[in-house]
DRENDO-1510 file (C-alpha; in Angstrom, 1 decimal, always signed):
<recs>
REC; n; res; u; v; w
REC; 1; UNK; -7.8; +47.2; -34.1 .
REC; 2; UNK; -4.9; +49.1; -35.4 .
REC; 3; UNK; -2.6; +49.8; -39.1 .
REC; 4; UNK; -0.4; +47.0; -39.5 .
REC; 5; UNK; +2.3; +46.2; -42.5 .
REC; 6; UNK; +0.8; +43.4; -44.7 .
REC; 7; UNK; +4.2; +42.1; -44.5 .
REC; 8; UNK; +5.3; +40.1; -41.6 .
REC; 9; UNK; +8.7; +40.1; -40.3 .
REC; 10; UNK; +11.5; +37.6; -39.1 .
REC; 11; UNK; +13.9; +38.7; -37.7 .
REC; 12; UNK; +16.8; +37.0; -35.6 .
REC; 13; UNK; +14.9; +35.1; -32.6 .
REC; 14; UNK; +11.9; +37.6; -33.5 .
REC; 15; UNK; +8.7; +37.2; -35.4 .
REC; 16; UNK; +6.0; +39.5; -36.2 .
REC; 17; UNK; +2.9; +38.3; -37.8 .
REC; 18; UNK; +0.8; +40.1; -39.5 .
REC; 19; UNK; -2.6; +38.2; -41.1 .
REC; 20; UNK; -6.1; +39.4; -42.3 .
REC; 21; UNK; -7.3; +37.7; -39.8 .
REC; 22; UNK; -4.9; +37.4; -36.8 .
REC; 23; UNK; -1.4; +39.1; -35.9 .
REC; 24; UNK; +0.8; +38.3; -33.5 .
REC; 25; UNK; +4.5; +38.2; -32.3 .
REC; 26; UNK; +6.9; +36.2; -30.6 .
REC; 27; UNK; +10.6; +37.5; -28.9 .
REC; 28; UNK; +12.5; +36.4; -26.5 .
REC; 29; UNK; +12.2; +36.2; -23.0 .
REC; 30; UNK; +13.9; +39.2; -21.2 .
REC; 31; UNK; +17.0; +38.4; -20.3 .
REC; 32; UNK; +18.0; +41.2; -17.9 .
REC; 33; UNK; +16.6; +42.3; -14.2 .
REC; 34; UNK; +13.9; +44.8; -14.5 .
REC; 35; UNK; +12.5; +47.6; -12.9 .
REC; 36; UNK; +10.0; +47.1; -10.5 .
REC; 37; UNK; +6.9; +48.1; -11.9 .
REC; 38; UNK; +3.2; +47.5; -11.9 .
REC; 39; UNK; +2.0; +49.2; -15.4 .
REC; 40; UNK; +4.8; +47.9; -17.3 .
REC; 41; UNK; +2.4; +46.7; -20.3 .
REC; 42; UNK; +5.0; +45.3; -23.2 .
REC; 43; UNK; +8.5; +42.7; -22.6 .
REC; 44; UNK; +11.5; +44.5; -23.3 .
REC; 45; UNK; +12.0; +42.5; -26.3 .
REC; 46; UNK; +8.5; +42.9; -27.7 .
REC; 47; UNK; +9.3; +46.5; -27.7 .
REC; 48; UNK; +12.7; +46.2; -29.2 .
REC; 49; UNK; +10.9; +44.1; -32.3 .
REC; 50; UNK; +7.7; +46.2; -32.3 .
REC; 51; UNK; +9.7; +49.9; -32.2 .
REC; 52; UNK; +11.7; +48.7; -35.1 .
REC; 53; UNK; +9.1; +47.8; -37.2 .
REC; 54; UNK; +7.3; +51.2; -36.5 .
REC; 55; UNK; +10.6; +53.7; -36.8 .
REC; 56; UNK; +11.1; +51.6; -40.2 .
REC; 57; UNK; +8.2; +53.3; -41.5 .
REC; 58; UNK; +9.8; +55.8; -44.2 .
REC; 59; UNK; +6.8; +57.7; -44.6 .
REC; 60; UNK; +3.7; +58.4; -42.2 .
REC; 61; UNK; +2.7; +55.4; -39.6 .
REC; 62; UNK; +1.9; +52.5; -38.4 .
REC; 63; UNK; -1.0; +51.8; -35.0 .
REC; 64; UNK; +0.2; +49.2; -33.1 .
REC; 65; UNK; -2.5; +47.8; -31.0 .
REC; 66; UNK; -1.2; +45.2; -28.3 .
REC; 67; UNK; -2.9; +43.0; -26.5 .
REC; 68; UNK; -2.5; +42.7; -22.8 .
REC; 69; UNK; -2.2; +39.0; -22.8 .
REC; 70; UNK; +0.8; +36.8; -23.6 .
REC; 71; UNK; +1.8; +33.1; -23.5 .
REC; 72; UNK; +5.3; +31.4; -22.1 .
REC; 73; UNK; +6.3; +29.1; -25.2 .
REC; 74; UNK; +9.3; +26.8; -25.9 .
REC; 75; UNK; +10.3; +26.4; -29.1 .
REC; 76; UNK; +12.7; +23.7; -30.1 .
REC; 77; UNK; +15.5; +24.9; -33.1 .
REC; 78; UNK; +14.8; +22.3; -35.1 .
REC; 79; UNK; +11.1; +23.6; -36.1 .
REC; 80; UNK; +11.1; +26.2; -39.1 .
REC; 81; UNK; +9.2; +29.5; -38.4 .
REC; 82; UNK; +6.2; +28.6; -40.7 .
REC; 83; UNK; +5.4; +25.7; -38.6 .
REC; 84; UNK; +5.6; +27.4; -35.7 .
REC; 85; UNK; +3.2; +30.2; -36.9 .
REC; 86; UNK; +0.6; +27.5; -38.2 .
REC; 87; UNK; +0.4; +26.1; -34.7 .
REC; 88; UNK; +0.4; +29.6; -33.1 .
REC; 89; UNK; -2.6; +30.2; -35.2 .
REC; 90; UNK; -4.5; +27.5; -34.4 .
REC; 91; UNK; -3.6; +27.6; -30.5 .
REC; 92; UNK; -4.6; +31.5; -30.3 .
REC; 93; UNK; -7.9; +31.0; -32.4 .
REC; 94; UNK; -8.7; +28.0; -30.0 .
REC; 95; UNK; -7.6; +29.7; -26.8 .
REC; 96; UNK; -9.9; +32.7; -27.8 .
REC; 97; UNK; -12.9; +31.1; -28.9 .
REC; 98; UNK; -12.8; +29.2; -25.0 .
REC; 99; UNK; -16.3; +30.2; -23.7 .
REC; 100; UNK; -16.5; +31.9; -19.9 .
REC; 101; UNK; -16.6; +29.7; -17.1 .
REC; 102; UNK; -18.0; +30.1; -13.5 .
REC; 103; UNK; -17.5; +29.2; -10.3 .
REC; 104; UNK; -18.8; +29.1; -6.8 .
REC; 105; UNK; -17.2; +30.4; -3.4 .
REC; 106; UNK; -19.1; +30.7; -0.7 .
REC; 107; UNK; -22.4; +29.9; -2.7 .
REC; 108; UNK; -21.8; +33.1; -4.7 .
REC; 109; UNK; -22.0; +32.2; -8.8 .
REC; 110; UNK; -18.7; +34.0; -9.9 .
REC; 111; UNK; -17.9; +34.5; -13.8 .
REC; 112; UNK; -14.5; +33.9; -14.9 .
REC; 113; UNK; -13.7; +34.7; -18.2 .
REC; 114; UNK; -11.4; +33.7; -20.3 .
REC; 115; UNK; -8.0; +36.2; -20.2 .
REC; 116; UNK; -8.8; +37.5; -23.6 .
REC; 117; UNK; -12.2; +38.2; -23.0 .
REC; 118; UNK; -11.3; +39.8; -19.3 .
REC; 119; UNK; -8.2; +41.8; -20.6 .
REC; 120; UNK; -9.8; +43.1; -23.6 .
REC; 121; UNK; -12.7; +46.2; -24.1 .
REC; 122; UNK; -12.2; +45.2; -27.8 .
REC; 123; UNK; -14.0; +42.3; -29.6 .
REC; 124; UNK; -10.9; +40.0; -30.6 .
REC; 125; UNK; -10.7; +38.1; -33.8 .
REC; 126; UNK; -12.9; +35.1; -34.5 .
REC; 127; UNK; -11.6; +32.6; -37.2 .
REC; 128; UNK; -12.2; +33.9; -40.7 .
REC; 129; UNK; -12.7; +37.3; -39.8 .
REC; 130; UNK; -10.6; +40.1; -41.4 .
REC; 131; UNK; -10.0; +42.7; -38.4 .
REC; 132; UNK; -7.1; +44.2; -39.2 .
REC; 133; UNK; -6.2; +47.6; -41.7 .
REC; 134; UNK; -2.6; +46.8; -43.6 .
REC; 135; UNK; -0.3; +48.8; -45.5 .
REC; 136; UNK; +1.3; +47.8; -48.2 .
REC; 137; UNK; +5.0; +47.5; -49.0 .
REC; 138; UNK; +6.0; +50.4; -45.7 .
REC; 139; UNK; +8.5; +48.6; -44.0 .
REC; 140; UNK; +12.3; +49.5; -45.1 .
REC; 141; UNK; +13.9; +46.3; -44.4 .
REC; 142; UNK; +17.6; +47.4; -44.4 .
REC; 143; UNK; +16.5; +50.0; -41.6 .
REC; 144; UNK; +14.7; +47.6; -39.9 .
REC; 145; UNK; +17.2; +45.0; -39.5 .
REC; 146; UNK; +20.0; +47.7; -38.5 .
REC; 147; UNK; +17.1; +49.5; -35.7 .
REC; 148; UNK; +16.7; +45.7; -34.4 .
REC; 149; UNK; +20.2; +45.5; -34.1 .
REC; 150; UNK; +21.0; +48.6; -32.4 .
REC; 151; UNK; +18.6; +48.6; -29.8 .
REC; 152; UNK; +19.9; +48.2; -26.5 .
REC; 153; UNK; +16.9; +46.4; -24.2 .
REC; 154; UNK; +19.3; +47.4; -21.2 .
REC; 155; UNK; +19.2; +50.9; -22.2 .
REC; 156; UNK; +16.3; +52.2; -19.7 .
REC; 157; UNK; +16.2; +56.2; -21.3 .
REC; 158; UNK; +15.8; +54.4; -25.2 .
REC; 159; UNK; +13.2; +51.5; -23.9 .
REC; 160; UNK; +11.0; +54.0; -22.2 .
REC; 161; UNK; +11.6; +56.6; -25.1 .
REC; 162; UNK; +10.0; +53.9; -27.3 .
REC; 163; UNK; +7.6; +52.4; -25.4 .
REC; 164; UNK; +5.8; +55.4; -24.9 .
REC; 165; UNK; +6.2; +56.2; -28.8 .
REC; 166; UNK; +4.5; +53.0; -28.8 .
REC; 167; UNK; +1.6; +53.9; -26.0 .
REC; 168; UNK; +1.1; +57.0; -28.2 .
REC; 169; UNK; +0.4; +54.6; -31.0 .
REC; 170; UNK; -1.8; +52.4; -29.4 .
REC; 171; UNK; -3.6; +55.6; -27.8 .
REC; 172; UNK; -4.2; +57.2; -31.2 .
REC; 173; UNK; -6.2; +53.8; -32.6 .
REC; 174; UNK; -9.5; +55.7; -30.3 .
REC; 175; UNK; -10.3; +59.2; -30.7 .
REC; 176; UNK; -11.8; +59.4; -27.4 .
REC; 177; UNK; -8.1; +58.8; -26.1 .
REC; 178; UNK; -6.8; +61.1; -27.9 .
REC; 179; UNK; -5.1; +64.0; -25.2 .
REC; 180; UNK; -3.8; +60.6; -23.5 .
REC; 181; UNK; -1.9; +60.0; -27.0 .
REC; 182; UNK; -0.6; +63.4; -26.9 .
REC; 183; UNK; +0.6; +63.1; -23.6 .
REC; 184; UNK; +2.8; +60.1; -23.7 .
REC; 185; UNK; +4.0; +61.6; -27.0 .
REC; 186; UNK; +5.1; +64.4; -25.0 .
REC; 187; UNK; +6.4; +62.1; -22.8 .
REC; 188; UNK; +8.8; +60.8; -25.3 .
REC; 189; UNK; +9.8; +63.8; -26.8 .
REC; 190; UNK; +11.1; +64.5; -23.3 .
REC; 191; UNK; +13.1; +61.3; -23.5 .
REC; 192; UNK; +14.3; +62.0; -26.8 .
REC; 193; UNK; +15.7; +65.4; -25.5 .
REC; 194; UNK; +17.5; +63.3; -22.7 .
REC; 195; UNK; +18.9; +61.2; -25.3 .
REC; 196; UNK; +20.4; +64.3; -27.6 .
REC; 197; UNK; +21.8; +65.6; -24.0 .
REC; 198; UNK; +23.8; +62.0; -23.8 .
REC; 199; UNK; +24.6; +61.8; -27.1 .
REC; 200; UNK; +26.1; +65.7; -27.2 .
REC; 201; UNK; +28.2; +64.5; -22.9 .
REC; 202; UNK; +29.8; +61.8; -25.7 .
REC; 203; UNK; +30.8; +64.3; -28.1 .
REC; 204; UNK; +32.4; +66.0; -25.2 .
REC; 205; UNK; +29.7; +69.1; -24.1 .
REC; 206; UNK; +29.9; +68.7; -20.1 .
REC; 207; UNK; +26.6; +70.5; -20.1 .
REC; 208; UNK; +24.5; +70.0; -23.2 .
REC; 209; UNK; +21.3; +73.3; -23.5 .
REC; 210; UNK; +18.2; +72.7; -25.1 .
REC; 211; UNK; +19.8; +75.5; -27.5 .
REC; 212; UNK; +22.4; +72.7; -28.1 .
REC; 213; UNK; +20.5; +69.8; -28.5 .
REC; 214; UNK; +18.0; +72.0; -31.5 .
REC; 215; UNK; +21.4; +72.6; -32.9 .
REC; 216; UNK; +22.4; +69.3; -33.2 .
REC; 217; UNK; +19.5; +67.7; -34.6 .
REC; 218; UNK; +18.9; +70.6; -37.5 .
REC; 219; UNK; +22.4; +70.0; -37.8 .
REC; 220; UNK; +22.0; +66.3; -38.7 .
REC; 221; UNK; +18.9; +66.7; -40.4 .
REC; 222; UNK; +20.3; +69.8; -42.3 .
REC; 223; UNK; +17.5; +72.2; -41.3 .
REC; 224; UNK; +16.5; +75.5; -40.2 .
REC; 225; UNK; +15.6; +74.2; -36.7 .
REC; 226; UNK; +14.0; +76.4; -33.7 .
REC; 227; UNK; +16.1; +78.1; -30.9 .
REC; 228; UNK; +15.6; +75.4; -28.6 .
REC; 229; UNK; +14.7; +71.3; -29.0 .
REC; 230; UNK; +11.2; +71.3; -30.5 .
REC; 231; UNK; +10.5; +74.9; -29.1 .
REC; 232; UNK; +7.1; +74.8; -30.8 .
REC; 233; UNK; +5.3; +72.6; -28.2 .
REC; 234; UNK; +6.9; +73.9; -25.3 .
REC; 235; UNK; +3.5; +75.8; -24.0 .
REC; 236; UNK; +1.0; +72.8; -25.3 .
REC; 237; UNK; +3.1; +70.4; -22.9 .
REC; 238; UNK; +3.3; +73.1; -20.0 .
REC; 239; UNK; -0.4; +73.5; -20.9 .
REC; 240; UNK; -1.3; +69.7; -21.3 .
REC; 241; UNK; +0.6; +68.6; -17.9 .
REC; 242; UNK; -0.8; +71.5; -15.7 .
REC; 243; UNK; -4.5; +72.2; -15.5 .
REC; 244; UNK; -3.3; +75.8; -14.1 .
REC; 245; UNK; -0.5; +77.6; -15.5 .
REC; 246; UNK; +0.6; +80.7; -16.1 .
REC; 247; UNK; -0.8; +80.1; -19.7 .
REC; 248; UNK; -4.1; +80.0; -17.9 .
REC; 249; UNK; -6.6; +77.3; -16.5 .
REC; 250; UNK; -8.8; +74.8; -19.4 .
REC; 251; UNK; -12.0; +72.5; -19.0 .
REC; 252; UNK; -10.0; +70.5; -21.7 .
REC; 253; UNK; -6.5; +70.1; -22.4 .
REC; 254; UNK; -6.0; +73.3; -25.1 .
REC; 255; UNK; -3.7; +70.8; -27.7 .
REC; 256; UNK; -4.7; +70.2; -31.3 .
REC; 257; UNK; -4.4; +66.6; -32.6 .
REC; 258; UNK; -1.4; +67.7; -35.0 .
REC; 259; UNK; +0.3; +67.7; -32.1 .
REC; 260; UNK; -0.1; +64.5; -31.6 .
REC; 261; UNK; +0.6; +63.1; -35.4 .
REC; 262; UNK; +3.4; +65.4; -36.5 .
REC; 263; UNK; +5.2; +65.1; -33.2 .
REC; 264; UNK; +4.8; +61.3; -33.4 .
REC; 265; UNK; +6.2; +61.3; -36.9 .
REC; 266; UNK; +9.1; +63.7; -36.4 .
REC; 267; UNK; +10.2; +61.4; -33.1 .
REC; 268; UNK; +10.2; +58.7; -35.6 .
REC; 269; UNK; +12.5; +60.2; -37.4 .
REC; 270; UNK; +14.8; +61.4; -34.4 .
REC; 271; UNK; +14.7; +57.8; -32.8 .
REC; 272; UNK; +15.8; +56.5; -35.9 .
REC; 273; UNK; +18.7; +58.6; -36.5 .
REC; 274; UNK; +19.7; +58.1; -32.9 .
REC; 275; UNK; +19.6; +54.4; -32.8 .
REC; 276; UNK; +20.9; +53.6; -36.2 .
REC; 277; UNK; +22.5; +57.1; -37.4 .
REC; 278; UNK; +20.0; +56.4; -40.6 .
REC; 279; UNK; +18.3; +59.9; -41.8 .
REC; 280; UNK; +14.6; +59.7; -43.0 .
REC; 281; UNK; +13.4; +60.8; -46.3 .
REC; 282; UNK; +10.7; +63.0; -44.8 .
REC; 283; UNK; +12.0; +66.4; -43.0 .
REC; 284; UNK; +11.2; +66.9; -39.7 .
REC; 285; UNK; +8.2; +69.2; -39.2 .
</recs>
């Protein structure tokens, strides 16, 4: 069910809790007009919280496995988080543990499960149960708290940049899914290009190359970069997208899955030094 921190996190309005036996979070509700769309899978604000936790990674990652089910809560000021996590606990064990039901229309016996149980191919956590895989001490807290402070939920280009970061993440938990992982990674890296493009207009180039936008990340990263941004997986995403290409025609998508992991890792790295201008440890590979 994922590679969590086996630290939780607070954070502003936020929390993020991470338990042997159950993890959850709680943001915000959205407070801006979205997008119509009917695959939208995470809030805006559940990605802000859950993309800082995972660019705050200073050295490999984190698999964030979300489940497609969420609750409307009001919480009053007064209560202190730990309260409010003890009753979360209990509510979520008791709302999952809530055998199916059935019902009758038209004298046919319908089952109706719980919305756990019916949005879920993955047995959930049962009290006492340990489910989860943690890593110890990986979050840098200074970065974190500057990436949940930078990023913009009304910025569209960054919140789908990161959500599909965090797709990829959720993708790579089955091995099975993984050429879906690789493509929403490659999905991101094309947002992340975008994002060099408007961060080089700012700087004041009208017209920003992929020549340009290589440049200016080796530049900030002070590396030997390629001609042009991440030239390397140019033909695996021409090759990944189009069954027939000029690079031929495949049964299976021809990527390797280091595609997938040192491309998710070096976007780590780029998102972080575009949100928060903070440069990771770990070169870029």
């Amino acid at each position: 069910m994922g590679l969590y921190p086996n630290e939780s996190v607070i954070i502003d309005n936020s929390i993020a809790y991470f338990g042997d036996d159950i993890s959850f979070v709680i943001t915000p509700l959205d407070n801006v007009d979205l997008d119509y769309s009917e695959v939208a899978w995470l809030k805006l604000n559940e990605i802000r919280l859950l993309s800082s936790i995972l660019l705050s990674i200073d050295d490999g990652m984190l698999l964030l496995h979300p489940h497609p089910h969420l609750h409307y809560i009001k919480i009053n000021n007064g209560v202190s988080p730990s309260d409010i996590l003890d009753h979360l606990r209990s509510h979520l064990f008791q709302a999952i543990a809530v055998p199916d039901s059935y019902r009758e229309i038209q004298g046919h016996r319908l089952l109706e499960q719980n919305p756990y149980n019916f949005n879920s191919s993955v047995g959930l956590p049962l009290a006492g149960e340990q489910r989860y895989r943690h890593r110890d001490s990986c979050i840098n807290l200074d970065v974190l708290l500057k990436l949940h402070t930078q990023i913009d939920i009304t910025d569209k280009l960054l919140m789908r940049a990161l959500a599909t970061l965090l797709r990829s993440s959720l993708l790579m938990c089955y091995s099975h899914l993984l050429e879906e992982a690789i493509n929403s990674t490659f999905i991101s890296l094309d947002a992340s290009f975008s994002m060099v493009q408007r961060r080089l207009r700012e700087l004041g180039n009208p017209s920003p190359s992929s020549k340009d936008a290589s440049e200016f990340i080796s530049n900030a990263f002070n590396i030997e970069g390629p001609e042009k941004y991440f030239q390397c997986y140019y033909e695996s995403r021409i090759m990944a997208f189009h069954p027939s290409s000029r690079f031929g025609e495949f049964a299976h998508s021809p990527v390797v899955a280091d595609d997938c992991y040192d491309l998710f890792d070096s976007l780590i790295s780029v998102y972080r030094y575009l949100v928060c201008n903070d440069i990771r440890d770990k070169a870029l590979r």
